[in-house]
DRENMI-580323 format. One record per residue (C-alpha): x, y, z; residue number from 1. Coordinates in nm, 3 decimals, m for minus. Each point is the difference from the previous one (the first is absolute). Example, Ala and Ser with C-alpha at 12.3 -4.5 7.8 and 13.67 -1.06 7.14 Angstrom:
        x        y        z  seq
    1.230   m0.450    0.780    1
    0.137    0.344   m0.066    2
END
This chain:
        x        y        z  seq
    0.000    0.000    0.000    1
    0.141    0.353   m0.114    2
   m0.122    0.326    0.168    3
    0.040    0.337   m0.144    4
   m0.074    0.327    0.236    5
   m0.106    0.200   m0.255    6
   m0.067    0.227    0.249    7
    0.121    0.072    0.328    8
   m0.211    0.394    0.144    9
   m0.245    0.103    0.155   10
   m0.358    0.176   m0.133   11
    0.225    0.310   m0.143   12
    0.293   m0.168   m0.155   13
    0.358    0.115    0.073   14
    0.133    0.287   m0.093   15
   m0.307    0.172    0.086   16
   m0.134    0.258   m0.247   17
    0.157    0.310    0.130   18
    0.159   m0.124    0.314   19
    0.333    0.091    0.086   20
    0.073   m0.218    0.277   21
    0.377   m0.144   m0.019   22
   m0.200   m0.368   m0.102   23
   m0.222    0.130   m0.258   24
    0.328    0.199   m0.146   25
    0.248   m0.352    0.007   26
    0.156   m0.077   m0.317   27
   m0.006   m0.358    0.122   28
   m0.186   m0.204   m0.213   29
   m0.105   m0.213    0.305   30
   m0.193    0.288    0.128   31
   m0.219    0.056   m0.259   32
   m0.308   m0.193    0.061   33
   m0.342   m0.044   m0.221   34
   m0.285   m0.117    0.197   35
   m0.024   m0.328    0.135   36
   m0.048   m0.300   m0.212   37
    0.210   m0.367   m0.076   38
    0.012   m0.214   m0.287   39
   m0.053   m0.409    0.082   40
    0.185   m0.258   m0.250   41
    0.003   m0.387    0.008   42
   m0.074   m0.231   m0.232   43
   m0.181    0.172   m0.289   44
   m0.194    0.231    0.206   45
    0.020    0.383    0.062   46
   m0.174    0.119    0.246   47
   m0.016    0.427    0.158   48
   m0.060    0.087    0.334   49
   m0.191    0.347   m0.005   50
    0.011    0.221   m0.303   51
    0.041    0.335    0.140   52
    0.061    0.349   m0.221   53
    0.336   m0.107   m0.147   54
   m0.151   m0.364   m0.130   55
    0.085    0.129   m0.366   56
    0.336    0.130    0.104   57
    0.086   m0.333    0.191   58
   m0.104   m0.255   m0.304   59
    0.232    0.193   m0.240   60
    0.257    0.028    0.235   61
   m0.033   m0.353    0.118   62
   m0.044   m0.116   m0.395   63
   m0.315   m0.169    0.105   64
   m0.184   m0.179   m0.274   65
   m0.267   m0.171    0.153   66
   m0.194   m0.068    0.309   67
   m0.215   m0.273    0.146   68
   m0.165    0.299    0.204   69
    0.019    0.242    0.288   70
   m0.052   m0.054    0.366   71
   m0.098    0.269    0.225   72
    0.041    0.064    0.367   73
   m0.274    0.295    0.033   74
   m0.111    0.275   m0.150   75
    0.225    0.285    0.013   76
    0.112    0.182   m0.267   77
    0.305   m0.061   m0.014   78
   m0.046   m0.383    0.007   79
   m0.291    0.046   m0.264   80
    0.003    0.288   m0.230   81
    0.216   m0.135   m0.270   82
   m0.283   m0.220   m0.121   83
   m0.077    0.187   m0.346   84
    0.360   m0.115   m0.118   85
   m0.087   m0.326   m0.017   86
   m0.139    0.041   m0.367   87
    0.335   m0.152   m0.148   88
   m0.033   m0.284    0.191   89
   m0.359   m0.037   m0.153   90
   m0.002    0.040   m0.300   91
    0.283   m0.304   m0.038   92
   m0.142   m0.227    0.271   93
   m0.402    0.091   m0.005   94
   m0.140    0.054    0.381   95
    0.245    0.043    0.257   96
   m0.082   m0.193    0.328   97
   m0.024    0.238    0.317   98
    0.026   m0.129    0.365   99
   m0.149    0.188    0.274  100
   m0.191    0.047    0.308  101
   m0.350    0.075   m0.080  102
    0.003    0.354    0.111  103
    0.286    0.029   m0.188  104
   m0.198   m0.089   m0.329  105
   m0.237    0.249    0.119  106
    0.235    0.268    0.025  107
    0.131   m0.088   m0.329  108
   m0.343   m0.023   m0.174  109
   m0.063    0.383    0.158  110
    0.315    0.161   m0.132  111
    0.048   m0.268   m0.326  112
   m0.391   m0.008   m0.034  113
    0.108    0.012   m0.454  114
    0.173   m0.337    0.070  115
   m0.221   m0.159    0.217  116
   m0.323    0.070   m0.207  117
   m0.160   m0.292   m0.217  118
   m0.213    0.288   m0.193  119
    0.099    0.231   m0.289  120
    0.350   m0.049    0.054  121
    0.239    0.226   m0.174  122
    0.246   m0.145   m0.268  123
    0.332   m0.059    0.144  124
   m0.103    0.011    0.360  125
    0.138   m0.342    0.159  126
   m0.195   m0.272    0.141  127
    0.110   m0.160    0.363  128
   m0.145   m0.338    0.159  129
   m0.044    0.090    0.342  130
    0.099   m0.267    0.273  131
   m0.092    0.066    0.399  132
    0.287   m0.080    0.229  133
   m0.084   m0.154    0.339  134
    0.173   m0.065    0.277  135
    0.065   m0.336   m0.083  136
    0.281   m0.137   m0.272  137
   m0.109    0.024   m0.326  138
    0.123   m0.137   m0.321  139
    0.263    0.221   m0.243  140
    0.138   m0.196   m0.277  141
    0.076   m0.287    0.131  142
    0.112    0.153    0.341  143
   m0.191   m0.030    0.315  144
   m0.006    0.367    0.151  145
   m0.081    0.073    0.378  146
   m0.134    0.378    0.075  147
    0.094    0.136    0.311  148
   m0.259    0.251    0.175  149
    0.157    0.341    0.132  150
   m0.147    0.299    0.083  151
    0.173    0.334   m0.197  152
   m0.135    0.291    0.318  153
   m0.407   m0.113   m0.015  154
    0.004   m0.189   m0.384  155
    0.036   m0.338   m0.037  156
    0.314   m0.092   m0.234  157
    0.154   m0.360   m0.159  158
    0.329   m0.081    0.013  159
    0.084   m0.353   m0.189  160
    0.224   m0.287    0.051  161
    0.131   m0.141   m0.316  162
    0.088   m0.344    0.123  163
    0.349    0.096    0.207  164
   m0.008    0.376   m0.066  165
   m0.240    0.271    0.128  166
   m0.080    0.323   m0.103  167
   m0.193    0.248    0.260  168
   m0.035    0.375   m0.053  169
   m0.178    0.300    0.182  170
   m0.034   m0.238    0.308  171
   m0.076    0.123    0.313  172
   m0.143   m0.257    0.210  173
    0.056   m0.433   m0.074  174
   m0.238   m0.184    0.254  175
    0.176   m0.337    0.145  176
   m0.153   m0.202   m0.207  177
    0.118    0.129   m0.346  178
    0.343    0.057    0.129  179
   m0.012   m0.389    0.025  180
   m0.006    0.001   m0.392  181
    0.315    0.132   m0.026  182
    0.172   m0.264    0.163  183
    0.301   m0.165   m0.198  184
    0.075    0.278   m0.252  185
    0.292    0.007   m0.160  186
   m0.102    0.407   m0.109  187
   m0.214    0.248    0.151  188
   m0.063    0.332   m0.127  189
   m0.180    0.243    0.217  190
   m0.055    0.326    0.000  191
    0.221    0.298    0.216  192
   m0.091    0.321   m0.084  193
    0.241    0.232    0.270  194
    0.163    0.028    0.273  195
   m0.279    0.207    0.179  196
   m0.307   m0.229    0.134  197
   m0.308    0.037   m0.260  198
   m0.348   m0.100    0.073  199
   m0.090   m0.212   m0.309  200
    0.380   m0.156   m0.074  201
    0.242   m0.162    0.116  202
    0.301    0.227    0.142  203
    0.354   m0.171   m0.067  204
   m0.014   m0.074    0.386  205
   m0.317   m0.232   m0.005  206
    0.129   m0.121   m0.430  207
    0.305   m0.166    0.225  208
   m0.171   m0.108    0.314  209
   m0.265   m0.136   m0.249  210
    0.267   m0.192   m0.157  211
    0.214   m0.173    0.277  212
   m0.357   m0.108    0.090  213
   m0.089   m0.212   m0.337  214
    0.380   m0.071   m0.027  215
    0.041   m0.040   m0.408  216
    0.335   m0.069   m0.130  217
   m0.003    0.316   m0.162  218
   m0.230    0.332    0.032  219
   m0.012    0.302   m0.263  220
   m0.143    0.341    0.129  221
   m0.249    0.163   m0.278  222
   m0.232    0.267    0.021  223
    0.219    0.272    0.111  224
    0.025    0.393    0.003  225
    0.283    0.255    0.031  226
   m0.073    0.000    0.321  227
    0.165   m0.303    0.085  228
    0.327    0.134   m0.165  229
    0.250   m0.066   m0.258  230
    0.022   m0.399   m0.126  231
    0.370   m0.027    0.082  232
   m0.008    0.188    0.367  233
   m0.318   m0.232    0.088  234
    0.159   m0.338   m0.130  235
    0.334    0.046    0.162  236
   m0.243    0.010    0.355  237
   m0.238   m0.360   m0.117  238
    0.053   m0.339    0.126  239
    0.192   m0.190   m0.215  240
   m0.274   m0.177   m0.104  241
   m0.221    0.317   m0.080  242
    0.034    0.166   m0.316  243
   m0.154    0.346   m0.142  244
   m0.166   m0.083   m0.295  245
    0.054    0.249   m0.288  246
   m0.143    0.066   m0.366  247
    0.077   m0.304   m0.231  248
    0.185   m0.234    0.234  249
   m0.099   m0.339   m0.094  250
    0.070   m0.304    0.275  251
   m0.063   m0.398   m0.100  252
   m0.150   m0.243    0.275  253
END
């Protein structure tokens, strides 16, 4: 299984439009984020976790040129609002499978209500086959997936364990009994958005408590802002088994 970060901020991207913090000004290429989203390989399957604003950017930049479909973890825009760009994808595959809660879908169907509609639809618009994610594994290729139930502040969010990796972002609160899916990893990712505690994410205090708790072999941090610094000072600090994720690292499991 390959994973691809193809992105790696938070809701506003870093830089920041017309920030000048020392971050947002880095010519580091490690501290330029898009909004949070990962490419899944194995086998013949390719598979996106969120599709947030810079979806088109990503798939170019990535040289993606297909996918099995898109898996959300809630409704935010950032996670969501890359949805028209699918079209491509369309018009080579036909409909492109969608996995969500079912608010989610009803978000979607609100703001994508042209994509969603069976009636007098407009030529070019794609078509999506929508597919309601419980908590309880599901099937995605041929690849047993477990969601685990977190809480992002007050909204209900899924992270997902591909067999021996895990990907959680905009987690707050895990209850017991879904931190007891993430036994036996051999990858998390999770989200640590600063230094500074924040009421709907994970600080980079509770990222690390959260991960000598579940105790993968490795753990990549996603989902960050300026805030939490420049990618070199912050990784020289990490457990050696903790890494900062960054714009188009790729790891194998």
């Amino acid at each position: 299984m390959k994973i691809t970060f193809l992105g790696t901020g938070t809701s506003q991207g870093i830089p920041i439009i017309g920030s000048d913090h020392p971050v947002c000004l880095s010519e580091d290429s490690k501290d330029k984020r898009l909004r949070v989203s990962i490419l899944v390989e194995w086998n013949d399957y390719t598979f996106v976790v969120d599709c947030g604003p810079d979806f088109r950017q990503q798939m170019l930049r990535a040289k993606v040129s297909k996918i099995d479909g898109i898996i959300f973890t809630h409704e935010h825009a950032d996670h969501t609002m890359g949805l028209d760009d699918i079209r491509p994808f369309f018009f080579k595959q036909g409909d492109i499978d969608l996995y969500a809660h079912k608010r989610v879908f009803k978000s979607l169907e609100k703001r994508f209500d042209y994509i969603f509609t069976t009636e007098n639809k407009y030529p070019g618009v794609p078509s999506v086959t929508s597919i309601e994610v419980k908590n309880e594994p599901f099937l995605l290729g041929d690849l047993n997936v477990v969601p685990i139930d977190g809480l992002h502040y007050k909204l209900q969010v899924f992270g997902y364990r591909f067999h021996n990796f895990a990907y959680l972002t905009d987690m707050k609160i895990i209850a017991d009994e879904e931190v007891d899916k993430l036994r036996n990893l051999d990858v998390l990712v999770i989200n640590a958005l600063r230094i500074k505690p924040h009421m709907s994410h994970f600080n980079l205090e509770e990222a690390l408590d959260f991960i000598k708790r579940v105790k993968p072999k490795r753990a990549y941090l996603t989902h960050v802002s300026h805030y939490l610094g420049f990618h070199k000072d912050v990784q020289q600090n990490l457990p050696e088994n903790v890494f900062l994720a960054y714009d188009n690292l790729q790891i194998t499991i």
